[in-house]
VOBA-1610 file (N, C-alpha, C; in pm, whole numbers, padded with zeros to 5 digits, always signed):
BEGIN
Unk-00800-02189-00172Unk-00844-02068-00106Unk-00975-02020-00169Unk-01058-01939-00083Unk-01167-01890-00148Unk-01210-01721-00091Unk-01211-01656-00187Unk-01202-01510-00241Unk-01281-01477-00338Unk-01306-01370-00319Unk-01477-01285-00351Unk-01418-01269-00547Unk-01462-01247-00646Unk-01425-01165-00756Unk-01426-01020-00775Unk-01394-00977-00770Unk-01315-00796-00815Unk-01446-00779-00901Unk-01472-00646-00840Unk-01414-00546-00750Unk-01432-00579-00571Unk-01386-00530-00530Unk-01349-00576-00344Unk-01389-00404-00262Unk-01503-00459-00199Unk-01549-00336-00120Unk-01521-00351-00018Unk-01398-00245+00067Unk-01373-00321+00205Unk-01389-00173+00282Unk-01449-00204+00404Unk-01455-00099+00505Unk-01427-00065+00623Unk-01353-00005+00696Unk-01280+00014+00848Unk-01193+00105+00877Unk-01142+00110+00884Unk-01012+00229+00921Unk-00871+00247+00863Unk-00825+00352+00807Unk-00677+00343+00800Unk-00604+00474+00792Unk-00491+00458+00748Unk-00415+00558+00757Unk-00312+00509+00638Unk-00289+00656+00603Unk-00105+00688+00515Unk-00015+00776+00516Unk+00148+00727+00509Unk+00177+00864+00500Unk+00233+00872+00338Unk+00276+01019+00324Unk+00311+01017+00189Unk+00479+01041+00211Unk+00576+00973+00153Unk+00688+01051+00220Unk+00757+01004+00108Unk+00927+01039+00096Unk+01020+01039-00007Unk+01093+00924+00009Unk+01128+00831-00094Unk+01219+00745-00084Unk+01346+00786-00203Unk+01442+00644-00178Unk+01554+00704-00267Unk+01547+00654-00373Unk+01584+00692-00464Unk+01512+00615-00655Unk+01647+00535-00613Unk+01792+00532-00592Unk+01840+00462-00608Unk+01868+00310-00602Unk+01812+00330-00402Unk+01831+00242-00342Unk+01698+00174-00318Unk+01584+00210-00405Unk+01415+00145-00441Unk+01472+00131-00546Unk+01548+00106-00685Unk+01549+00100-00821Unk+01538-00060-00828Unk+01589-00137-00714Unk+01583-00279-00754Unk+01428-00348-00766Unk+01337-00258-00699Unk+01249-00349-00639Unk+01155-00325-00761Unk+01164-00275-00840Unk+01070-00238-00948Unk+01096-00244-01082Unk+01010-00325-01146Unk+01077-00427-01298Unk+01151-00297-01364Unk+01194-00357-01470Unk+01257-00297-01567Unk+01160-00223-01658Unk+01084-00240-01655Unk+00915-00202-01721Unk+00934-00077-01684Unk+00904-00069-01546Unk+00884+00059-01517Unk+00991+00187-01425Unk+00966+00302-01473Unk+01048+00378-01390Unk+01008+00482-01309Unk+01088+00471-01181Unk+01028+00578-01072Unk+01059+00720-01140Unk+00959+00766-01081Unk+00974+00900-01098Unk+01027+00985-01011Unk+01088+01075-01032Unk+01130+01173-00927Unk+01047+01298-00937Unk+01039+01328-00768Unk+00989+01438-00734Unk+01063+01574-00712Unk+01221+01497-00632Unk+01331+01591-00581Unk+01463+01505-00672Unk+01564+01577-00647Unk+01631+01518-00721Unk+01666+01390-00629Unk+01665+01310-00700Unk+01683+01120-00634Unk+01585+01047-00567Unk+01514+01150-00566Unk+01393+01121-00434Unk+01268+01068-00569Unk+01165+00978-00501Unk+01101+00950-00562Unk+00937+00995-00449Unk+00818+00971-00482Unk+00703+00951-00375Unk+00680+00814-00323Unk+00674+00802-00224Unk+00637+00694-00177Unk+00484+00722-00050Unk+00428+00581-00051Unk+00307+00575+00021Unk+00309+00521+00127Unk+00265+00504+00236Unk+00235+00378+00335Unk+00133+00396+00386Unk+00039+00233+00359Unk-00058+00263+00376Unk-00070+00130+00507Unk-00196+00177+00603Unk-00229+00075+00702Unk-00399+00052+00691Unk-00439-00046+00720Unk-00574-00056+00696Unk-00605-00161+00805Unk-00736-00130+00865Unk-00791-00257+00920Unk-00954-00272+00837Unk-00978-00380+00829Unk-01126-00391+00713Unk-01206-00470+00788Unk-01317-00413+00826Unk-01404-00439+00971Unk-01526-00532+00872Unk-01641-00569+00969Unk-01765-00620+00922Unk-01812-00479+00805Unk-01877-00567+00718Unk-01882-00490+00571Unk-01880-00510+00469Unk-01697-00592+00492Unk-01630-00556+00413Unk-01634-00750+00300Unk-01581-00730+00260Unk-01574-00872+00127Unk-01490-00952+00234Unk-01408-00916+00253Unk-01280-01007+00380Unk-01271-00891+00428Unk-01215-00983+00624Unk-01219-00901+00698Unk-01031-00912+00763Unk-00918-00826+00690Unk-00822-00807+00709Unk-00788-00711+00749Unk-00626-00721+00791Unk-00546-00603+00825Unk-00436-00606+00716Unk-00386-00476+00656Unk-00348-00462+00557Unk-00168-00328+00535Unk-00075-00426+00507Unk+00052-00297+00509Unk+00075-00314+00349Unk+00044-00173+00308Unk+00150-00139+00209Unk+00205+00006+00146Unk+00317-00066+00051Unk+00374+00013+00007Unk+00435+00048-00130Unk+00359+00170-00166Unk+00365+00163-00317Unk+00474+00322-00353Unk+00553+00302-00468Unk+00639+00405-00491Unk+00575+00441-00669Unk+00586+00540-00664Unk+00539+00656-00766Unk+00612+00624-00950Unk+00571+00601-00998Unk+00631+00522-01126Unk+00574+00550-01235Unk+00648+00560-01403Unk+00575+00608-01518Unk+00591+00424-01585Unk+00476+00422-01655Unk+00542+00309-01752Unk+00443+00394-01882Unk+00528+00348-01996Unk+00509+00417-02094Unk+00518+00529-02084Unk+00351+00617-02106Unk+00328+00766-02063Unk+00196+00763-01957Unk+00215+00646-01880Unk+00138+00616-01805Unk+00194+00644-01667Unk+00110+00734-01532Unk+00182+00721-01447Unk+00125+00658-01332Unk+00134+00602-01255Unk+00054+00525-01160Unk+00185+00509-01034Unk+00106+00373-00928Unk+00195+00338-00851Unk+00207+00222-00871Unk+00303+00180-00851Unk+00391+00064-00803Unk+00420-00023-00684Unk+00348-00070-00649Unk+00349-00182-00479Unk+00428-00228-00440Unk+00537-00234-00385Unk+00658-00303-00416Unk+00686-00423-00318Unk+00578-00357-00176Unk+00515-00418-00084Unk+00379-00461-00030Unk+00392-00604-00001Unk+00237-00564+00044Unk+00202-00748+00129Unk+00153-00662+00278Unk+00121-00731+00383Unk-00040-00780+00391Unk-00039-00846+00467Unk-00202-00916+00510Unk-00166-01049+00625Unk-00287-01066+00668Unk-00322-01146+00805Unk-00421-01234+00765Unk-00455-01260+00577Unk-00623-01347+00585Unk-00507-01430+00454Unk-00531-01562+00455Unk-00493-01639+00327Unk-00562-01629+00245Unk-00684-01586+00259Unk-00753-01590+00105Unk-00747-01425+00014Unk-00688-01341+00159Unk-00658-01244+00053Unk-00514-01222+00013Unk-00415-01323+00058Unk-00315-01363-00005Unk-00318-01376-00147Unk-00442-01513-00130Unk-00426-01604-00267Unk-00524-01462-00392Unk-00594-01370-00357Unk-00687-01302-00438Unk-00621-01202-00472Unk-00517-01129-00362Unk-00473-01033-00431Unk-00371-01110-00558Unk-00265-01217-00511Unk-00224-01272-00641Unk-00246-01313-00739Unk-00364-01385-00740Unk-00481-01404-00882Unk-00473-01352-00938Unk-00611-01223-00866Unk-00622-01123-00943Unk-00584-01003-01009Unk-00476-00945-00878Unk-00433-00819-00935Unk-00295-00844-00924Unk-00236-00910-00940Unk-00120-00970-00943Unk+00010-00956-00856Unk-00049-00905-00718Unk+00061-00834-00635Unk+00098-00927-00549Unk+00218-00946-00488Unk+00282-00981-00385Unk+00241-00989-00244Unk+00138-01006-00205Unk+00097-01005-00128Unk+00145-01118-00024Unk+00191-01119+00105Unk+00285-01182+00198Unk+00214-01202+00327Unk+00187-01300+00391Unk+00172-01316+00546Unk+00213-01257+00648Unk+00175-01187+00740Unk+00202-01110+00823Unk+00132-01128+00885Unk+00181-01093+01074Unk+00146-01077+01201Unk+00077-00880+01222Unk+00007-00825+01259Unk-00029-00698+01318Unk-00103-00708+01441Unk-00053-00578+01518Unk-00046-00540+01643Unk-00105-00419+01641Unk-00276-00381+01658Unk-00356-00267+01639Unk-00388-00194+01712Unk-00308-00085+01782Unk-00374-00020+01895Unk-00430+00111+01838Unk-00524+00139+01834Unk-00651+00271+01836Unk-00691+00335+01853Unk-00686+00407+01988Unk-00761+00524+02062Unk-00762+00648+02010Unk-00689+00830+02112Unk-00704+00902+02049Unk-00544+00931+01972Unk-00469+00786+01961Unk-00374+00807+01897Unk-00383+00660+01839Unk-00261+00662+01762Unk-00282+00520+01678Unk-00155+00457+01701Unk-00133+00335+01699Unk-00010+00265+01683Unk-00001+00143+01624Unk+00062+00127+01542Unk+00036-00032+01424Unk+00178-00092+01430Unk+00177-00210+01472Unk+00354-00247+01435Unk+00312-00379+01347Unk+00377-00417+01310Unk+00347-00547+01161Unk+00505-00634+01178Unk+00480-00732+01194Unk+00578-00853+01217Unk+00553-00977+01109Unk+00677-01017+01063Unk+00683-01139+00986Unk+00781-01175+01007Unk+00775-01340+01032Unk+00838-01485+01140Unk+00931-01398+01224Unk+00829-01308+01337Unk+00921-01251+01434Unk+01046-01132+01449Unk+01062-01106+01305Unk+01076-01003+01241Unk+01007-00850+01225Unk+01035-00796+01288Unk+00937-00644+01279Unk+00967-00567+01141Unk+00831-00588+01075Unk+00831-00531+00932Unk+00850-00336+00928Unk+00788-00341+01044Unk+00752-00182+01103Unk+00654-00171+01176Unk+00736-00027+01189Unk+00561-00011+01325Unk+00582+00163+01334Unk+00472+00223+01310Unk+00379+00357+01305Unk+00317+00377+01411Unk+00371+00553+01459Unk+00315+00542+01588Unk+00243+00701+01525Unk+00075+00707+01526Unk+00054+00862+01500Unk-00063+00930+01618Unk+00020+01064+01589Unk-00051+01195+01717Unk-00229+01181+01695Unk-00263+01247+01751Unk-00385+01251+01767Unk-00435+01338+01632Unk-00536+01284+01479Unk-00567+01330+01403Unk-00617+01456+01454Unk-00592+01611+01325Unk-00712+01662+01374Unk-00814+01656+01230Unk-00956+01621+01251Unk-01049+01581+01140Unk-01068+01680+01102Unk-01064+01653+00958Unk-01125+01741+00836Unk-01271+01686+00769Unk-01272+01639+00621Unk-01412+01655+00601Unk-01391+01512+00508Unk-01486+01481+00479Unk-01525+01344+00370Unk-01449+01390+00263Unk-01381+01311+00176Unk-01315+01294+00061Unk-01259+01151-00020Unk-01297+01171-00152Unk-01263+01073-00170Unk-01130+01118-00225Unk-01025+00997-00258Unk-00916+00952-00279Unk-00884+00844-00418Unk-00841+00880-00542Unk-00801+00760-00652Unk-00622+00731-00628Unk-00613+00611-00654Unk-00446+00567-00645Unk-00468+00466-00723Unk-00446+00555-00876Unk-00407+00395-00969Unk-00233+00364-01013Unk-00268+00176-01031Unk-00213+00090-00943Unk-00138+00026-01056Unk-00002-00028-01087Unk+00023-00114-01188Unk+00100-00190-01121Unk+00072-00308-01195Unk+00157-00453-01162Unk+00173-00570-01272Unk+00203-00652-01274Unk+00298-00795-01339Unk+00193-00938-01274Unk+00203-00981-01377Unk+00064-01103-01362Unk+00124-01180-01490Unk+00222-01254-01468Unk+00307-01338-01546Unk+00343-01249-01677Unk+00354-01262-01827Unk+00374-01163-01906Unk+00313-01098-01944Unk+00191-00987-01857Unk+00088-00902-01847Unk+00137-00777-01746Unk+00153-00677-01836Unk+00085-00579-01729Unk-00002-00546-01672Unk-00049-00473-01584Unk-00218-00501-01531Unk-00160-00370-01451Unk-00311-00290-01495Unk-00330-00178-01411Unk-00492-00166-01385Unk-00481-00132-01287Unk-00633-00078-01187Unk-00651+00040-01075Unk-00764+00055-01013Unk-00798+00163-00963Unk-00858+00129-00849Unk-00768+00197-00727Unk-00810+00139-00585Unk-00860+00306-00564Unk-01000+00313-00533Unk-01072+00421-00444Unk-01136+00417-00346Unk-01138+00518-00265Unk-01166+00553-00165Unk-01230+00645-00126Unk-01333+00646-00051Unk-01405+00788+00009Unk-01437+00675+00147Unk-01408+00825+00262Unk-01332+00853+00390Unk-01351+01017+00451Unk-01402+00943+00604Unk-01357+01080+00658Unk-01222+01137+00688Unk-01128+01242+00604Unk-01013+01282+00607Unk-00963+01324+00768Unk-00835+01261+00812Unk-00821+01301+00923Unk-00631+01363+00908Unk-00593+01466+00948Unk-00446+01486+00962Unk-00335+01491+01068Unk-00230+01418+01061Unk-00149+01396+01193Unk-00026+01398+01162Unk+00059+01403+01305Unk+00215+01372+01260Unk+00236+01227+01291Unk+00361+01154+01247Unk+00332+01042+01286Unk+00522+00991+01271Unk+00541+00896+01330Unk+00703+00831+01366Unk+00711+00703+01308Unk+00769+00699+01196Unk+00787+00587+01110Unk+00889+00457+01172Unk+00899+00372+01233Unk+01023+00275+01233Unk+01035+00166+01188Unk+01168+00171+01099Unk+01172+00019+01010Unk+01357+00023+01011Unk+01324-00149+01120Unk+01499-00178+01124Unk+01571-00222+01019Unk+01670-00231+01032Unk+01750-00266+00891Unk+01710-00413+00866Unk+01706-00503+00969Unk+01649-00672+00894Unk+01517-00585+00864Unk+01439-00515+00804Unk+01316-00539+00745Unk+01372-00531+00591Unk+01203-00574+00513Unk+01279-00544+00378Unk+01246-00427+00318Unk+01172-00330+00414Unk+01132-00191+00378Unk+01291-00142+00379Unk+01376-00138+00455Unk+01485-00053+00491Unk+01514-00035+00356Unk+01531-00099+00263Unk+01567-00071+00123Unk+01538+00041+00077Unk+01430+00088+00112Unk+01357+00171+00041Unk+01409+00324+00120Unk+01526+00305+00205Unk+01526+00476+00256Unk+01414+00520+00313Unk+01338+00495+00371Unk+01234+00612+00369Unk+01237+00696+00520Unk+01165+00814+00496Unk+01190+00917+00606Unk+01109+00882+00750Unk+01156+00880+00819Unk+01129+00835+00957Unk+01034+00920+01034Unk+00972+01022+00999Unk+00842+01124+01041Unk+00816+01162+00910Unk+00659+01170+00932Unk+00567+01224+00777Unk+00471+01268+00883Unk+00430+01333+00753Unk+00228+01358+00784Unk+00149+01248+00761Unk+00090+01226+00820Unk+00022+01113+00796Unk-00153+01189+00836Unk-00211+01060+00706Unk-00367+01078+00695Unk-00437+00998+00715Unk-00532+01005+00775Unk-00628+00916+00842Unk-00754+00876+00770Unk-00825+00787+00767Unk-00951+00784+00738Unk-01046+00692+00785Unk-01099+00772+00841Unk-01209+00742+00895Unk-01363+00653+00831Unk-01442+00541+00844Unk-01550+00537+00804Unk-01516+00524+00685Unk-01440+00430+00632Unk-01355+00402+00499Unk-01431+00349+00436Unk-01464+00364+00306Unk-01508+00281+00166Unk-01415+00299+00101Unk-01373+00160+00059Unk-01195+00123+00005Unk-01264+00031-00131Unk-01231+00037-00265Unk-01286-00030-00364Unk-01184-00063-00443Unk-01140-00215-00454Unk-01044-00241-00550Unk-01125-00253-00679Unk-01099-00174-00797Unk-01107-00293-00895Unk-01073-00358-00992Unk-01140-00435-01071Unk-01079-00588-01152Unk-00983-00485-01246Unk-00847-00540-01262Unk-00784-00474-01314Unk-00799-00541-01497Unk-00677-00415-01540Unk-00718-00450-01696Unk-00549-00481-01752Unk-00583-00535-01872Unk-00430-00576-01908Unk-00394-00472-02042Unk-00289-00405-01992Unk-00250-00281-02069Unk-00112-00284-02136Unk-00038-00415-02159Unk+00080-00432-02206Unk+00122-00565-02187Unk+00276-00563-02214Unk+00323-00711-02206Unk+00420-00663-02121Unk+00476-00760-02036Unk+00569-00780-02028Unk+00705-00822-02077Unk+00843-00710-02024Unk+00955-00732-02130Unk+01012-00864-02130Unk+00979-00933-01967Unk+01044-01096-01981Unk+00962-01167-02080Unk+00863-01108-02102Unk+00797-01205-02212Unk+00822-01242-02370Unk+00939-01135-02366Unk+00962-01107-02497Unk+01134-01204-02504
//
């Protein structure tokens, strides 16, 4: 495979919502390293994010994920627990480099003055997001730092963003064969838009060991 080196400037459109999952029934998906945090009692934060990454950008993908809210050490960041794509080489780059799970997937992009994304793997509907018509707010940027596992390495980094902010309601669906269902999560959020996206991964750093390593 062949993939750009970190940092990754990608640009196009997306959206997230922010909504609650259950620490219980997310506790598997996330090493022993680290622990979710709670917001409510049992409830943890969770993200979902959708992206399409137009001419611009380093690779030109469509992008599902999903990261839940987590301390390691006295460190707090997120946790990916999921994470989709449509390009093999950003398969093989996000695993390289930043050590995430990154999985093959089918997406289905509809756009106008509403949005609708559904995401399929081998025929399987991973989910699919249906959101109201944003109403726009103003340019902002956005930090979501990131930790993950890269054989007996921890590795944390910093995915940013500046975007025109957009706000909506939006209808979450994920059937029980997906492997999101695990995660509980709430079936309407707010969801945020952004517009005219500058999305910047970068090269992450190694901030621990891992406990299988020991």
């Amino acid at each position: 495979m062949v993939y750009p080196p970190a940092p990754w400037t990608l640009k196009g459109y997306a959206f997230h919502t922010v909504q609650l999952a259950n620490i219980d029934q997310a506790r598997s998906l996330v090493p022993s390293e680290f622990h979710l945090l709670p917001v409510l009692p049992g409830k943890t934060l969770a993200c979902v994010y959708l992206a399409s990454y137009e001419p611009g950008s380093v690779l030109q993908y469509h992008e599902l994920i999903v990261a839940l809210l987590a301390r390691y050490h006295y460190k707090i960041r997120f946790w990916i627990s999921h994470i989709y794509v449509d390009n093999e080489n950003s398969v093989a780059g996000g695993r390289e480099i930043w050590g995430l799970p990154k999985q093959m997937a089918h997406f289905t992009w509809q756009l106008e003055e509403q949005g609708d994304v559904a995401v399929e793997q081998n025929d399987t509907l991973l989910c699919r997001i249906h959101c109201d018509r944003p109403r726009w707010l103003w340019p902002q940027p956005i930090l979501l730092p990131v930790v993950s596992l890269q054989g007996p390495e921890v590795l944390s980094f910093s995915a940013r963003t500046w975007a025109s902010l957009g706000i909506a309601s939006s209808h979450l669906e994920i059937p029980e064969s997906s492997p999101l269902a695990a995660l509980g999560l709430q079936k309407v959020a707010r969801t945020y838009h952004h517009r005219d996206l500058n999305f910047v991964a970068q090269a992450p750093k190694v901030i621990g060991q891992s406990l299988a390593a020991h």
